[in-house]
N, C-alpha and C positions, 0 to 999 in steps of 0.2 A: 504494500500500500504506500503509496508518495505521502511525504511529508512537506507538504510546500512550506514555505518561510508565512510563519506568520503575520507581519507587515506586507505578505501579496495578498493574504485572506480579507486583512481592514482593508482593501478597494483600490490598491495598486493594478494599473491596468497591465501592466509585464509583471512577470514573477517568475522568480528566481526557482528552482526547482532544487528542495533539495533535499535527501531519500536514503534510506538504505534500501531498497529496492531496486536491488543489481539489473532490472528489464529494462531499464533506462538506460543502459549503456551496453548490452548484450549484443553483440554483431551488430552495435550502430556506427554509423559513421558521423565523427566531427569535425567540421576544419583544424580545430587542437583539442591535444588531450594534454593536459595538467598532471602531475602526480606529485601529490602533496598539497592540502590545504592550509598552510603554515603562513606566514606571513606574503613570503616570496610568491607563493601561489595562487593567494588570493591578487594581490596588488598587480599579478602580470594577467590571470583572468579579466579582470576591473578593466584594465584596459583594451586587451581584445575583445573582451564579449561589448563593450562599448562602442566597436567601430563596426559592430552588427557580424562578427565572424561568431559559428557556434563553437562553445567551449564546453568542455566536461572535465572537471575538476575530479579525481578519485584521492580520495582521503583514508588513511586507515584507521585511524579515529573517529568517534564519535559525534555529534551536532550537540554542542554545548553551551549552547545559545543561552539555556534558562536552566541550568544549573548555578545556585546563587553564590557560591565560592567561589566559583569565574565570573559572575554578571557584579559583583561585589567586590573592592579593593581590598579591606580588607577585613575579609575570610577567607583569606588567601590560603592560612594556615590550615582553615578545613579540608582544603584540597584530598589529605591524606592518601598521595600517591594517587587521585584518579588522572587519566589522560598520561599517565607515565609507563613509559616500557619497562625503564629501567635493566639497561643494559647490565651486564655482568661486564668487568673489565680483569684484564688479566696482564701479568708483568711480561717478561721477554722471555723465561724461561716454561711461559705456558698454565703459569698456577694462577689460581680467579683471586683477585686483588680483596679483599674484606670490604672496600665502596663499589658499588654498582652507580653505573652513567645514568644522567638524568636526559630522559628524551621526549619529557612532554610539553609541559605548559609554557610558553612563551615565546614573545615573539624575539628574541634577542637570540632564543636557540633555532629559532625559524624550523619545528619539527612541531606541531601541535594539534591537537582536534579541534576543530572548527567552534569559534570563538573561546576557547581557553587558550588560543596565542594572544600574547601584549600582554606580558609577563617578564620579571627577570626570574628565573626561576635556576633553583641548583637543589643538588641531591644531599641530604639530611640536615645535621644540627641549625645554622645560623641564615643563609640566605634564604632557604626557600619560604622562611619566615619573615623574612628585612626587607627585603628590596623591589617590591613588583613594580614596573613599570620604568624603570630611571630614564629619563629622556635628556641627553645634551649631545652636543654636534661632534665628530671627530674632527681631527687639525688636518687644515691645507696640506703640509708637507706628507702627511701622510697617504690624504686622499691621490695629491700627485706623485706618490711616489706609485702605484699601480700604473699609471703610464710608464713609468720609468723604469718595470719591469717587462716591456716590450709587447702592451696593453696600450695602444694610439687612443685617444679620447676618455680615457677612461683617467678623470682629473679632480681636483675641486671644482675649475668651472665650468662645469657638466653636468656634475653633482650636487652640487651644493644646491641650486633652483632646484633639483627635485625635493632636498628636504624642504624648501620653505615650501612647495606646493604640499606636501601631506599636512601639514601642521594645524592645528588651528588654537592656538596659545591662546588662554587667558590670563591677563596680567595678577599678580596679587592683588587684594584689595588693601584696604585700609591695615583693619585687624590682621589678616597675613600678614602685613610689613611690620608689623607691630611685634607680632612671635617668630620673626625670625625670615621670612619670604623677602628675596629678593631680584630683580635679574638685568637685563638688560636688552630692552627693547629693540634694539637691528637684527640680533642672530635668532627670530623668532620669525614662523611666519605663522599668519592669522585667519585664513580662508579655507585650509586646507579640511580633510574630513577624519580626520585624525586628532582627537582633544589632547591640548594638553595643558596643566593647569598644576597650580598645587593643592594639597589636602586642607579640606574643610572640618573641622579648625585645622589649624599646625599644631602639630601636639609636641610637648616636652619643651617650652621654648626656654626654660632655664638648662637644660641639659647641650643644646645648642649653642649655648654661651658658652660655656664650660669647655664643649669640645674646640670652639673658634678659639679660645685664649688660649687651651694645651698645644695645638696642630700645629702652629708658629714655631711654638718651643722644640718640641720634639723633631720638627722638622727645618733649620736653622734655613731661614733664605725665602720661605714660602709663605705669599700672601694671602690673606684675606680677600675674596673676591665677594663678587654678587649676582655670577652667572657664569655656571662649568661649561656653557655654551660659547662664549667669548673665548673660549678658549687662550685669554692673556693673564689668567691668573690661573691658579693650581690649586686653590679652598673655594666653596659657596657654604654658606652656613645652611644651605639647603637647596635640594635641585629641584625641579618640576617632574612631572610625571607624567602617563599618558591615561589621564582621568578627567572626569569631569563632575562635580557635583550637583547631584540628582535633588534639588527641593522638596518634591513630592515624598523619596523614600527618606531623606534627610543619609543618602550614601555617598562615600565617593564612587564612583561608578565607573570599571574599566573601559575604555576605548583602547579599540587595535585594529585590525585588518580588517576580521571578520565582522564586528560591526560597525565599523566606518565605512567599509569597500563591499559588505557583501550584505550582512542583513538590514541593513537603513533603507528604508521606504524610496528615498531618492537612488538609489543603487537598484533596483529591481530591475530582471531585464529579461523576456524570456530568451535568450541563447547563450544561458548561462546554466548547467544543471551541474549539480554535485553531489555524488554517491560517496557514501560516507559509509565507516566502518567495511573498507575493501582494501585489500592490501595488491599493490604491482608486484608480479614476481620478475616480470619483465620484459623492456622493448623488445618489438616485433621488426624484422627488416623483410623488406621485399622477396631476399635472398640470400643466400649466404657469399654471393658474388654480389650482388647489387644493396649494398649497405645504406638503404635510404629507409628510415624508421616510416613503417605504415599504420603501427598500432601495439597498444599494450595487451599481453596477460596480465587477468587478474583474480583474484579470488576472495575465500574471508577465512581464516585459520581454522575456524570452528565444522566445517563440514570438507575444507580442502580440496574441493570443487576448484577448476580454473577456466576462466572465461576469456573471451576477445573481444575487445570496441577499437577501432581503428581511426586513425585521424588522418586526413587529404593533404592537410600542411603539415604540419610538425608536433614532434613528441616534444614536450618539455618538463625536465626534470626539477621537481622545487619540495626532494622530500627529506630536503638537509642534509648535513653532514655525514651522518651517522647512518643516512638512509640510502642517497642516491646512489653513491660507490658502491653499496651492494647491489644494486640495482643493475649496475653497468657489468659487474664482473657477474650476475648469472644469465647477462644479453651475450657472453661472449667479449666484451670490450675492459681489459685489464693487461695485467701478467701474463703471458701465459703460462709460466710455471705456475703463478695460486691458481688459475683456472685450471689447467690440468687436476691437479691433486683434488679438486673441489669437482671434480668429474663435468668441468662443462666446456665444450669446444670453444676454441680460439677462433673469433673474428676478425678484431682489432688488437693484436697484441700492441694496449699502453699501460706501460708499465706504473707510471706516474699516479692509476687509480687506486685510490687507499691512500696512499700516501702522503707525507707532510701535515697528519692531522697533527692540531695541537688547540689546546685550550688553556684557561690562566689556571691554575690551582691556589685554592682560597681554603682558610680556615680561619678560625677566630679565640680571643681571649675575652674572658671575663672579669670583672671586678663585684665586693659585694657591695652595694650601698649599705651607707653607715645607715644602723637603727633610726634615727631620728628622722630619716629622708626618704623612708620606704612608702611612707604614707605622702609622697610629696608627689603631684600629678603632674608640675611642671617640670619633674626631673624622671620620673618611672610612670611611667602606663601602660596598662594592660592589654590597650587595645592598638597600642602603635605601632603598625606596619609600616612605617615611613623613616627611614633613617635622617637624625637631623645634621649629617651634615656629612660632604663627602670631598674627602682632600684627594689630588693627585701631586705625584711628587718625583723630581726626578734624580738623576744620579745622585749630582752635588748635593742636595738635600736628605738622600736617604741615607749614603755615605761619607757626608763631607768634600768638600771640595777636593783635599789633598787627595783621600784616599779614593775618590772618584777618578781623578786625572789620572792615578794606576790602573784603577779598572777598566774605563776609557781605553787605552793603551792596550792592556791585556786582551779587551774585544777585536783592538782593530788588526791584533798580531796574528790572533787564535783562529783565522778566520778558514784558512786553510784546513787548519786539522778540525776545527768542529765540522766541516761540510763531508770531509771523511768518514769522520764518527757516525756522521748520518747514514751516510751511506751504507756501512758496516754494519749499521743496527738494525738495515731496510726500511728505514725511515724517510730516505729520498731516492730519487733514479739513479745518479750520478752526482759527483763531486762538483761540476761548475755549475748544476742547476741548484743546489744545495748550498754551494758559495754566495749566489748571487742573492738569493732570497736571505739567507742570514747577515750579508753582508747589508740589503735595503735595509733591515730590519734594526742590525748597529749603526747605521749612517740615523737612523730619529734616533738613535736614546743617546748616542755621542755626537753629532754634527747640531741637528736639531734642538737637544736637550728635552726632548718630548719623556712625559714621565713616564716611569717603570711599575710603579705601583698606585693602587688603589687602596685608600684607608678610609672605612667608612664608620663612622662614631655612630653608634646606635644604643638605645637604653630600652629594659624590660624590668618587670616587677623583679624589684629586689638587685640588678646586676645592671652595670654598666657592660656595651659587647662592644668589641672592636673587631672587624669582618676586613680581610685583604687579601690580596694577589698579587703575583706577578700581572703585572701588564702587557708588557712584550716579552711573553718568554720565548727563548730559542730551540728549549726541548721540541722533539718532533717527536709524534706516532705513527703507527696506521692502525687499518681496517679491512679487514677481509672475510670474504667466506670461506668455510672450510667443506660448505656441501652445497650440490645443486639444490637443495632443500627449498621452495622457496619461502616456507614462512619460518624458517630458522633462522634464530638471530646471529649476527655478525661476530665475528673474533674481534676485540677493540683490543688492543695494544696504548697506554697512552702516550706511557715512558714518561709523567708529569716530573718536572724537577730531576730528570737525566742530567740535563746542562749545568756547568759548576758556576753563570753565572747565573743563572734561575736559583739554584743554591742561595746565592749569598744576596739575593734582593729577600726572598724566603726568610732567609734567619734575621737581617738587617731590621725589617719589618714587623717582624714578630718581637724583638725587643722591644722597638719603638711604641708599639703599643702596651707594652709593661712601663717605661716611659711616660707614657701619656696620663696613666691611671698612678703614677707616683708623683708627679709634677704638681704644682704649689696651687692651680685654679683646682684639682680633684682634692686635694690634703682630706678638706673637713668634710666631705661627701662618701668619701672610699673607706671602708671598714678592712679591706682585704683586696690589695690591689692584684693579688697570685691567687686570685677563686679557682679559675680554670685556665691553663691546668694550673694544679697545684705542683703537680711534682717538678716542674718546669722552675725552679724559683730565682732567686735573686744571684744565685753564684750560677747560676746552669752554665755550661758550656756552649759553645757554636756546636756544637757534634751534638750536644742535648736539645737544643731546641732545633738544629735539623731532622732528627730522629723523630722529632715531636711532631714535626710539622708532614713531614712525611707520613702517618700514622692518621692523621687528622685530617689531610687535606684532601681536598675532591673538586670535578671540573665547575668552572663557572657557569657551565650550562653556553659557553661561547662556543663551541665547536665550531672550527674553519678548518680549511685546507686540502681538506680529501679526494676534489676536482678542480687543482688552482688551475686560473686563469693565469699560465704564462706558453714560452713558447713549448713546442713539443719536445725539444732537443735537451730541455731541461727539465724535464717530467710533467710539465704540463698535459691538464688532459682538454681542457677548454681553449677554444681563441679569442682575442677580442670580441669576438663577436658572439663569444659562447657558444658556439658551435663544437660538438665532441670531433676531437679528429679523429681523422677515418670513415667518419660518417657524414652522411645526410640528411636535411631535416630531422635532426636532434642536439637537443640543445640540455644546458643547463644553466637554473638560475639561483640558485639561492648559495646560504654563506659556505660552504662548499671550495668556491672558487675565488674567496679572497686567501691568497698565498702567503698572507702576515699575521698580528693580531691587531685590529684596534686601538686606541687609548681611550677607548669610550666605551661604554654598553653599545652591543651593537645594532639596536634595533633602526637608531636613526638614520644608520649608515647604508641597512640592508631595505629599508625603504627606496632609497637614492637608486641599489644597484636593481633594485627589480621594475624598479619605474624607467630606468636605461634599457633591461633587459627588455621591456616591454616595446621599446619603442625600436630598437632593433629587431625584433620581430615582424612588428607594423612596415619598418624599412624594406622589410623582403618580403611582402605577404603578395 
């Protein structure tokens, strides 16, 4: 039975179709088939199915529309693992890691069920409770440095106009700027169908003080700003969000893809349908000599049934990081050595699939608050999903200038034997595609001085939390199949904090926020600045608190790199124009095919690449 969207039912004259009702896409034919409803897939539908081309979106999650932990900021925390696959990850020698991969809710991981993406969302203790939604822009140098990995057009100014078209900012009011709301009015744009705005009220705004006067300290060089979007300072006592507040239910209310681009009355469109809870097991080509993608296999785990729907123009892949690579190596398009042993013929021997995954690894410290501030609502609440305040910080800051300018050095020396490393570990194709990408990637955090880390000050009943990451780490992974299976999950490899300079932003950082919570603005607030861990304490060692953090830490839920977008000679598996090599009308868009990390959440950035990817498709339709 169809389940159309309910704003087509209120008297929208097109409507959006959208179903688990796999007859809907049964030996039909579409001009494009989608695969993955995540952020990337909705925002490139949005624009095909807009210029009247039919689209069919298949999702393997569920339609999430009006479940209230997704339709809600924050009850975020109720989630309790729904819309999460929850990969199993495993080390190099094959043994399953004690954290499993987060691969559902958000749009930051660009892998989610329709409407639970527009999320930041990570696997266990501190983020997947902290942080939904963070919204600010990534830096020029960075955006231009993808051109500069031998990607023509693919820039800040290219980019940039598509963030200001999704947006549609609202400023703080009064009372916001009062608890703490700040930002700065150019690097917003205001029209777009994507809210974004900050929480009604601000909650904690004495803890938000506290954290503004530590951050400076602990991080010697680094200012106070009033907008992580301006990208000219490295603090905001508070970022915006991609929410908007609901009057009627008195909530902050998610906005993301899926209900700004897909289920909004203004968005309806009948050559738009989307089959939901269906999983791809894999493109379909013409031939096995004629490699022009005609149409997907698909199925749903639970009866293991496999089906065909075919599309006239092109297949396009948008089911993340974690997803598409699988996807490609059971089409035939990988290694062919993992395809062999995973029992599936070689079409496109590209070896670059799987590869160069990496994400930041984040863990956190606690403090206790002092007795007398436990009952304080401007500094603990119970109900605050919103971190108040989020620093970024770069070398000279995290490790001093002197000791920076060696590090520095040590990067620009080491460049050769890490791309080696990579390669030895099967983490990249070769040595100079391996160079080049870690090389872009030390030209921001030394040339640049773009920051390494995220340190985000967050408060809960009873404890102060400190949540961070590597920002640019250099560690690489991969991802593979180990069977034609196709609703078996992938081999994830992450290798998080392999690299000795992801190491020591790790440990640098994890002091710092012991630091923070010992420092003279916390003194009379902090009962126990070593809460968690405890064993961690004030004499620990770099060996101790890397042991610790290693034990602790798990991906940000950012996964990139599994289909970068560089050339082919370098393990690329995409081209500028996201086209898979070797093939034909097949494409990929989602984060996947950025070959770096961010210095941002990357939701804002992966709007930008999938509203590009959209319009290159439109260039060739």
């Amino acid at each position: 039975m169809l389940s159309i969207s309910l704003l087509a039912l209120a008297g929208v004259a097109a409507a959006t179709i959208i179903t688990t009702d796999r007859s809907v896409a049964v030996n039909q034919t579409f001009d494009y088939i989608i695969v993955g409803g995540g952020l990337s897939g909705i925002t490139v539908a949005n624009k095909l199915s807009g210029e009247g081309y039919s689209v069919l979106i298949i999702e393997a999650g569920p339609d999430a529309q009006d479940v209230p932990a997704v339709l809600n900021a924050e009850e975020r925390g109720n989630l309790n693992g729904y819309c999460n696959w929850q990969y199993p990850a495993f080390d190099e020698s094959g043994s399953q890691l004690s954290w499993s991969i987060d691969s559902g809710v958000g749009d930051d991981i660009d892998r989610a069920s329709l409407g639970a993406n527009g999320s930041f969302a990570s696997d266990g203790r501190h983020a997947s409770e902290g942080l939904p939604q963070v919204w600010f822009r990534p830096t020029k140098a960075e955006l231009d440095t993808l051109q500069a990995l031998g990607n023509p057009g693919w820039n800040w100014d290219t980019l940039e106009p598509y963030i200001d078209a999704i947006e549609r900012f609202t400023p703080p009011d009064e009372v916001q700027i009062s608890q703490g709301a700040a930002y700065d009015p150019s690097v917003h744009g205001y029209n777009g169908p994507v809210n974004v705005s900050f929480p009604t009220p601000m909650r904690i705004p004495q803890a938000q003080k506290l954290y503004k006067k530590a951050v400076p300290i602990i991080f010697p060089g680094l200012t106070v700003g009033n907008d992580l979007s301006s990208r000219t300072s490295t603090v905001s006592a508070s970022t915006s969000w991609t929410i908007w507040y609901n009057p009627e239910t008195q909530k902050n209310t998610r906005s993301s893809a899926a209900y700004g681009l897909l289920y909004a009355s203004g968005q309806q469109r009948d050559t738009l349908t989307v089959l939901a809870e269906h999983a791809v097991a894999k493109v379909l080509f013409k031939s096995d000599r004629d490699l022009t993608a005609s149409g997907v296999q698909f199925g749903n785990a639970s009866d293991g049934v496999l089906f065909e729907a075919y599309a006239s123009k092109e297949i396009i892949l948008a089911a993340g990081s974690l997803a598409t690579a699988p996807i490609l190596e059971r089409s035939g398009i990988g290694s062919s050595s993992i395809l062999n042993k995973a029992g599936v013929k070689t079409l496109v021997d590209l070896p670059g699939v799987g590869r160069n995954l990496n994400d930041q690894p984040g863990t956190g410290t606690s403090a206790l608050v002092a007795d007398s501030f436990q009952n304080d609502t401007s500094i603990v609440d119970g109900r605050n999903l919103f971190a108040p305040i989020i620093s970024l910080a770069n070398t000279d800051q995290l490790f001093g200038t002197s000791n920076s300018w060696q590090i520095s050095n040590d990067l620009l020396r080491d460049l050769n034997s890490r791309a080696n490393a990579l390669v030895k570990a099967g983490a990249a194709v070769n040595a100079a595609g391996a160079r080049a990408v870690i090389a872009a990637a030390t030209n921001l955090i030394v040339s640049n001085k773009l920051p390494v880390v995220e340190f985000v000050g967050e408060s809960y009943p009873s404890v102060f939390t400190a949540v961070f990451w590597p920002l640019m780490p250099l560690s690489r992974g991969y991802i593979h199949i180990n069977t034609s299976n196709p609703f078996a999950t992938p081999v994830i490899t992450p290798r998080l904090l392999s690299d000795s300079f992801d190491q020591k932003v790790a440990v640098a950082v994890a002091r710092k926020s012991r630091d923070a919570f010992t420092s003279a603005p916390f003194q009379q607030y902090v009962a126990d600045a070593y809460l968690d861990p405890s064993d961690v304490g004030p004499n620990a060692t770099d060996a101790q608190y890397l042991d610790w953090y290693r034990q602790t830490s798990y991906g940000a839920s950012h996964w990139i790199g599994s289909t970068s977008m560089l050339p082919r000679e370098w393990g690329g598996v995409v081209d500028s124009h996201l086209r898979v090599y070797g093939t034909k009308r097949l494409r990929v868009v989602d984060a996947g095919i950025l070959p770096f990390q961010l210095t941002t959440h990357s939701m804002s950035a992966l709007y930008a690449t999938s509203q590009r990817a959209a319009d290159l498709i439109l260039d060739d339709a």
